[in-house]
Each structure stands twice: as structure tokens, then as C-alpha cells.
TIMARLUM-237765 format. One line per 3 residues: number of its first residue (from 1); their letters; for each residue x, y, z of C-alpha. Coordinates in steps of 0.5 Angstrom, whole numbers. Example, Ala and Ser with C-alpha at 12.3 -4.5 7.8 and 13.67 -1.06 7.14 Angstrom:
! TIMARLUM-237765
1	AS	25/-9/16 | 27/-2/14;
! end
This chain:
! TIMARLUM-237765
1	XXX	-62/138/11 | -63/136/19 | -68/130/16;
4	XXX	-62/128/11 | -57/128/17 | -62/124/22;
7	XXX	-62/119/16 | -55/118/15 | -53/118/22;
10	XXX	-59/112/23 | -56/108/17 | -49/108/20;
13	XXX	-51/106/27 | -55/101/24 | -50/99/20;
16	XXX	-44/99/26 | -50/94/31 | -51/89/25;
19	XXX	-42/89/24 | -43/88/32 | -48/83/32;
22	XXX	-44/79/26 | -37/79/30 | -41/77/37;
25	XXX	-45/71/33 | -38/70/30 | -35/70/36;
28	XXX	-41/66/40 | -41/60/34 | -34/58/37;
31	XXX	-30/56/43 | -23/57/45 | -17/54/48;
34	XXX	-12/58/50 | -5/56/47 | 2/56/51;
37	XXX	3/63/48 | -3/67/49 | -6/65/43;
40	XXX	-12/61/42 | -14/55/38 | -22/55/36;
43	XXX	-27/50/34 | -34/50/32 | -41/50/37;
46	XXX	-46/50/32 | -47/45/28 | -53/48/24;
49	XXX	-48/53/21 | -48/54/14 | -42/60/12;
52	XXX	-37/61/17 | -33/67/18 | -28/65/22;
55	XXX	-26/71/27 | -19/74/28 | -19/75/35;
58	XXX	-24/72/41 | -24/75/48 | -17/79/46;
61	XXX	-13/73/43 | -10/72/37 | -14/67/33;
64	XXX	-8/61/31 | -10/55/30 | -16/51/28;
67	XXX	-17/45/33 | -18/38/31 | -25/36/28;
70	XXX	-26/43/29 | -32/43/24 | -33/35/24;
73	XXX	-40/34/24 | -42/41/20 | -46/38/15;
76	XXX	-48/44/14 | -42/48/12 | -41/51/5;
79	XXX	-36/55/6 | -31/58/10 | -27/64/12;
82	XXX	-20/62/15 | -17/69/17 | -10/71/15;
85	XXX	-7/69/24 | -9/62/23 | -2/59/23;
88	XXX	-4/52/24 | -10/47/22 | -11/41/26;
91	XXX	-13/33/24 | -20/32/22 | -22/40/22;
94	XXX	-27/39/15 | -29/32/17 | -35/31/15;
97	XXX	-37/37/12 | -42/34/6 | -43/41/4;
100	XXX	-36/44/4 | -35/46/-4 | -29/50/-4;
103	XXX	-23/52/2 | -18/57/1 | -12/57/5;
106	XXX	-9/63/7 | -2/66/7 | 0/65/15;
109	XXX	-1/57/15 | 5/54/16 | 2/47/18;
112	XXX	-4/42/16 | -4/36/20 | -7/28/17;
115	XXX	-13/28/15 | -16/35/15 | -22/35/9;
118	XXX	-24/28/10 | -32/27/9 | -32/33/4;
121	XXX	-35/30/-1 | -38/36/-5 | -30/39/-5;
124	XXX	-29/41/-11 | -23/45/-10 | -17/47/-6;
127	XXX	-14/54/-6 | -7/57/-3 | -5/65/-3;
130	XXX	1/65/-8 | 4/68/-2 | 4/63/2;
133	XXX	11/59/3 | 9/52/6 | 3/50/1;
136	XXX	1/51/-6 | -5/49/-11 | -5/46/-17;
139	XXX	-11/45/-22 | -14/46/-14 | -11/40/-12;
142	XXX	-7/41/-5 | 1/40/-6 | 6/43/-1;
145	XXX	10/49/-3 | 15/44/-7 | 10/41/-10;
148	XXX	14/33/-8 | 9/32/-4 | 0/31/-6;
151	XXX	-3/32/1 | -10/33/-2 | -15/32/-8;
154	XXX	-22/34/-7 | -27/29/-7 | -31/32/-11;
157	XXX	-27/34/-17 | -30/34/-24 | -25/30/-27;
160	XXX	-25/23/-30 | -17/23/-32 | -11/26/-28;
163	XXX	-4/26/-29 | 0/27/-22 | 6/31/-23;
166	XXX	12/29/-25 | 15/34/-19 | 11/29/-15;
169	XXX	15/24/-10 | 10/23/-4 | 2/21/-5;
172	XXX	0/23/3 | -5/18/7 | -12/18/5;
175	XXX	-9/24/-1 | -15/21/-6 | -19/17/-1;
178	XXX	-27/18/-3 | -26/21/-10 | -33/21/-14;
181	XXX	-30/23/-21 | -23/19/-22 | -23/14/-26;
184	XXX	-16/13/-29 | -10/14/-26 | -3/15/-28;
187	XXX	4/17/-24 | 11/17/-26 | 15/20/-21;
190	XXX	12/18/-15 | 15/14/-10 | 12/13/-4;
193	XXX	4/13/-3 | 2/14/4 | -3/9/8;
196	XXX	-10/8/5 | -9/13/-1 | -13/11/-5;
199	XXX	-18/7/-2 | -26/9/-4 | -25/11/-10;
202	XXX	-33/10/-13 | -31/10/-20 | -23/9/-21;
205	XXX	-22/4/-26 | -15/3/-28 | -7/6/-25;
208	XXX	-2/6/-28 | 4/5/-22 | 11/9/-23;
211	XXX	16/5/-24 | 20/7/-17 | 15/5/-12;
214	XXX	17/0/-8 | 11/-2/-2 | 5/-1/-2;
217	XXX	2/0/5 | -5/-1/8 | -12/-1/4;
220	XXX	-8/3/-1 | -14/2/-6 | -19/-2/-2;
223	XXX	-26/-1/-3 | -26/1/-10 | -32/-2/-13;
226	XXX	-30/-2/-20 | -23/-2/-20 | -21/-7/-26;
229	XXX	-14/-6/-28 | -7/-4/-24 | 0/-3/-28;
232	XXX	5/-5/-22 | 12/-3/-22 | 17/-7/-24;
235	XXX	21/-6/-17 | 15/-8/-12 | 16/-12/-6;
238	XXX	11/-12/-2 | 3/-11/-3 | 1/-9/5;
241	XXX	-5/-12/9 | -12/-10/5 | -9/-7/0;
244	XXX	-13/-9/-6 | -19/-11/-1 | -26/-12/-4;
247	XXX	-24/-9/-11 | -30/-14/-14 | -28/-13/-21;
250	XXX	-21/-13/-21 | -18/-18/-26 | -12/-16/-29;
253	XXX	-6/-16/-25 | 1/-18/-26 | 5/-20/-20;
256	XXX	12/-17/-21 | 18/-22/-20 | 22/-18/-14;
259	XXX	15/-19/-10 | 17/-22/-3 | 11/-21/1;
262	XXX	4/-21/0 | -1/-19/7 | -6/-21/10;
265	XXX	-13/-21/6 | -8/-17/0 | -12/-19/-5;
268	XXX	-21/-21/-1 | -25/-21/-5 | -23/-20/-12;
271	XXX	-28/-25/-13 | -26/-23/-22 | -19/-25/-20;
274	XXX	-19/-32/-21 | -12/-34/-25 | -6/-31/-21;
277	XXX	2/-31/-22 | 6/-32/-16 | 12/-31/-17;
280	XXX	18/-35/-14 | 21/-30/-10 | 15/-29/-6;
283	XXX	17/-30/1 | 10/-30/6 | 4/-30/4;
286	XXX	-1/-27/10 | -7/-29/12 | -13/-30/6;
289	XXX	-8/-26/3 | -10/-28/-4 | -17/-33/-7;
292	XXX	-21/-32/-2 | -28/-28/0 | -34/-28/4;
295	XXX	-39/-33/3 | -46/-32/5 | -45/-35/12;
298	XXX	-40/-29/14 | -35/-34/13 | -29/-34/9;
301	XXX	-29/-38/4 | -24/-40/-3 | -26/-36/-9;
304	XXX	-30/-41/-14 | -26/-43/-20 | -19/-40/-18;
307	XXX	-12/-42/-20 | -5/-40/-17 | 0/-41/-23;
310	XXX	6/-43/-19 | 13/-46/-18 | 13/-53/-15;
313	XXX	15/-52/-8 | 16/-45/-7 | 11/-41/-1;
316	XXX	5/-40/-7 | 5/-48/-8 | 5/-49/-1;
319	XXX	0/-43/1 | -5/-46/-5 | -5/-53/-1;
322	XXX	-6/-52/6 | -12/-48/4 | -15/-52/-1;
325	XXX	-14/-47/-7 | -14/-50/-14 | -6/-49/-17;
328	XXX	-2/-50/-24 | 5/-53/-21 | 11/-52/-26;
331	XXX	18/-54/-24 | 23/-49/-25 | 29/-48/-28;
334	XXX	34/-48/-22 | 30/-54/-20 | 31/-58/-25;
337	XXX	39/-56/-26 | 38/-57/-19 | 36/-65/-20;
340	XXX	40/-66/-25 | 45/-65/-21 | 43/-69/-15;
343	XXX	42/-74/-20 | 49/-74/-24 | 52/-75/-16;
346	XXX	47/-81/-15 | 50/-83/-22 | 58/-82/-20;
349	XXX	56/-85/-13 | 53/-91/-15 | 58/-91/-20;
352	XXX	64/-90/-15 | 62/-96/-11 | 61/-101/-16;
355	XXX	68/-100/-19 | 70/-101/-11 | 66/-107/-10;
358	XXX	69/-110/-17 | 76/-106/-15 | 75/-110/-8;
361	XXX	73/-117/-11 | 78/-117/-16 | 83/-115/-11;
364	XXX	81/-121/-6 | 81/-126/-13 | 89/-124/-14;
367	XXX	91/-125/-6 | 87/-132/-7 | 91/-133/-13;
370	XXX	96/-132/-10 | 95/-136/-4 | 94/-142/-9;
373	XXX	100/-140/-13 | 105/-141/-6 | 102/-147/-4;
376	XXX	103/-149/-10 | 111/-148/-9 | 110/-150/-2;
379	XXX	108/-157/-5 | 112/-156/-11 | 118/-155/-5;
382	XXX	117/-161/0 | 117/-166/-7 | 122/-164/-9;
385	XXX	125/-165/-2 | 123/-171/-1 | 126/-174/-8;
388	XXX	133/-172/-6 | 133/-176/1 | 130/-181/-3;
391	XXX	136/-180/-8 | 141/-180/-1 | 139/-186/2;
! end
């Protein structure tokens, strides 16, 4: 009985020192920042660690934030506790973690600030306690609580198709940046896409835009090495810098007629893009915005074989001139009722003159003639005048 009790009472010691030394190692593989509310904000020491457990309390403090780039760098990292007193997760928290698989979020956080899981590109899901009143799942994809707004999709999420949520309104920046899997895309109800989106994505092929998306901002789907075909909405009006950057097999793309702007280097690179519209309405067209890559030297150069189909004097013919890229001019419609017009003025105006010239001619032929006719009279007059004196003498 003593042995038995002699026994216990070590294993419950035992087990107590190794709780211990698990919470002073916990606590040892961070360093803190005391908050304004006597809170703290942690971040990671050890970049070697593996699985972090992330303590509630250090040192007598309330754990409530994760600091920014508090793991960047762990590229060790394949999972994480986050405790239920974290309230907020800074910018760029899991950057960086190659070996990141999964992340739970738990009920207390209320904030998730940009760019929070970039370089995770083993990350294959997402999950939030159903509990938790500012985000939610879906399918292991990160939503805010409505679900209007996509904030992250895991890189490493093993699907080739994804259909975004017709509750969806708002794609965040860099919200599928890096997806190894995505191959197509489709959206209906979106109406925004943050900044640089999409940019990355190794294996995504085609999109098909919603119809109410109106701008597309940035780098939005720069450096998507296989990216052949992209639907654009009928009510687009601006293609921002970069955005189709170094897309080398896009060769499908119809510019829509609301387009106004294109930006600098929209289109560098699509060296398959080689027969591009550009539409009348198109406003500016920004530096090496569309028909150009890099040439072996490091320098721009125009994309051999391209052709811009555009109107006769519009922004694109102008753009295709000053930088010697090959173009199909063709006379629109209003420009044609627009020289028809000038020439029915030419006509009518010519036509004016002439008859005023005739009117004018014909005039001083009738004040000749009538000259003639007065001193015809005139002399008619004086002869007259003359016989009768003879008569008289």
C-alpha cells in the first residue's frame, strides 16, 4: 500500500513538473508587449518551433493579441493553439509558415488585420468556432460573419473548381494569392476585388468575372503563369496597373465597350495575346499598358506579330502609332455621319457662294444695262431736243 502511494504521489509530481515545464517553455518562446489595458500582445522567439501553444496569460497578463508578423519566419510551424483571450491577429501573424497545415480561430477574436496567413502554402484550411460573432468558415475558407466578404482562401486547399457565394460581395486583397490547386474560377455576385487578389495563382486557367464588378485594381491576377481565359464584366471601366502582368499564355480576352482606362503595364507580357480590341470608349492607355514584354536585353519591347484592332483616331490608334505596334484602323460609325455631315456643309457652302457669286454677277449685269438703257434715253433726249430748235429756227 505505502509502495502503491509512494508510486502515485511521484507520478503526480512528475506530471505537475512536466505541466510546468511545458507552460515556462510556452511562455519562454515568446516576448510580449504590454498593451494600454494591461493586456499584452505576444510574438514568437523561436523560429525552430514546430507546434505552438500559445499561453493565455504571461508574467500575470491577459494574452490578447497576436503581434504583427508574430510567427513570420516560422517555417517550421504545423500547428497552433490560439487561446480563447486573444481578441485581435495583427498583419502578416503566419507569414511565411511553409509548414502551416490548418488554423483554428477561436470565439473571442473580433479582428483579423491584412495579410495575416501570407506564405502559408501548405494551408489547407481555415476554421472559426461557430460561436464567434465576426467570422465565419465555409468549406474552410475564411468569411467574415455575413459571409459579404472572402478574406482568405488556403493556399493549399485541394480543389480545382471553386464557386465563390452568391452572399459574396467583397474579395479582400491578396484573398487567393499563391493557391497551388485553383484552376477555375467563377463569381456572381461580387462586386469588389481587393488589390492583388488573385496574383500568383500557379495553376488557375479561367474566371469568369461577376457582371458588377466595375474596377479591377492592381496586380489583380499578375503572375498566373497559366492563365488562359478571363470572362470580364460588361460594366468594367478600368484595368489597374499590373493587373494581367506576366500572364504568358492569356490569349482570350474581350475588352468590354464601357472601358475608359487601362494602366501602366496592365497587359506586359501576354506575349499569346497577340489580336486585342480596344475599344472606342477607352480614355488613356497607361505606360506599356498593352503589346509589350521584355526582351532578352532587360529591355521593353513590342510583342512580335501583335495587332491592335482600333477606330481611326481614337486613344488606342494614337497609342499603336507612338509605339510602333502593328494596328487595323476602322472608321466608325459616328465618324463617318460626322464627315458626311462636314461634307453636306462643304457642299451647301460652296453651293451658297456660287449662287451669290451668279446673284452678284447677274445683279451688276442689270445695273450695266440699265446704265446703257439711260443713256440710251439720254441721248434719245438730247436728239429729240435738238430737232425741235431746228424746227424753231
Amino acid at each position: 500500500m505505502k509502495l502503491l502511494k509512494f508510486i502515485l504521489t511521484g507520478l503526480m509530481t512528475t506530471i505537475i513538473m512536466a505541466g510546468a515545464s511545458l507552460c515556462v517553455k510556452a511562455e519562454e518562446s515568446f516576448t510580449y508587449e504590454v498593451l494600454s489595458d494591461d493586456t499584452i500582445s505576444v510574438k514568437c522567439s523561436d523560429e525552430t518551433i514546430t507546434n505552438a501553444n500559445i499561453p493565455k496569460e504571461i508574467d500575470g497578463h491577459t494574452v490578447t493579441m497576436l503581434a504583427d508578423n508574430c510567427f513570420d519566419g516560422c517555417t517550421l510551424l504545423e500547428s497552433v493553439t490560439i487561446p480563447d483571450t486573444v481578441d485581435r491577429l495583427g498583419m502578416y501573424v503566419f507569414q511565411g509558415c511553409s509548414s502551416l497545415q490548418s488554423v483554428n480561430i477561436p470565439v473571442s477574436v473580433k479582428e483579423i488585420k491584412d495579410f495575416c496567413f501570407e506564405g502559408c502554402i501548405k494551408l489547407q484550411e481555415i476554421t472559426v468556432d461557430e460561436e464567434n460573432t465576426a467570422y465565419c468558415s465555409k468549406d474552410g475558407v475564411l468569411f467574415n460573419k455575413a459571409g459579404d466578404n472572402l478574406i482568405r482562401y488556403p493556399q493549399n486547399k485541394e480543389a480545382e473548381n471553386y464557386q465563390i457565394p452568391d452572399t459574396c460581395l467583397i474579395i479582400s486583397p491578396w484573398a487567393f494569392t499563391d493557391t497551388q490547386y485553383l484552376r477555375e474560377l467563377k463569381m456572381s455576385s461580387v462586386e469588389k476585388i481587393g488589390a492583388d487578389a488573385f496574383m500568383g495563382c500557379i495553376r488557375l486557367r479561367e474566371v469568369q468575372l461577376s457582371d458588377n464588378i466595375q474596377e479591377l485594381i492592381g496586380a489583380s491576377f499578375a503572375k498566373c503563369p497559366l492563365l488562359m481565359r478571363v470572362q470580364l464584366p460588361l460594366q468594367l471601366r478600368k484595368i489597374g496597373d499590373r493587373c494581367f502582368f506576366d500572364c504568358a499564355r492569356l490569349h482570350t480576352m474581350e475588352l468590354p465597350n464601357n472601358l475608359q482606362n487601362i494602366g501602366d503595364m496592365a497587359f506586359y507580357g501576354c506575349v499569346k495575346l497577340t489580336n486585342i480590341n480596344i475599344p472606342p470608349s477607352v480614355r488613356t492607355i497607361g505606360e506599356y499598358g498593352v503589346g509589350f514584354t521584355v526582351a532578352e536585353t532587360g529591355d521593353s519591347t513590342v510583342i512580335p506579330d501583335v495587332v491592335l484592332n482600333v477606330n481611326f483616331g481614337s486613344v488606342g490608334y494614337h497609342y499603336a502609332r507612338e509605339n510602333g505596334i502593328g494596328f487595323h484602323a476602322k472608321v466608325s460609325a459616328n465618324l463617318i455621319m460626322l464627315v458626311a455631315v462636314v461634307l453636306l456643309m462643304v457642299i451647301l457652302l460652296v453651293v451658297g457662294i456660287v449662287m451669290t457669286v451668279k446673284q452678284n454677277r447677274l445683279a451688276k449685269v442689270a445695273e450695266q444695262e440699265q446704265k446703257e438703257e439711260e443713256e440710251r434715253l439720254k441721248r434719245v433726249a438730247e436728239l429729240q431736243e435738238r430737232r425741235k430748235q431746228r424746227k424753231n429756227q
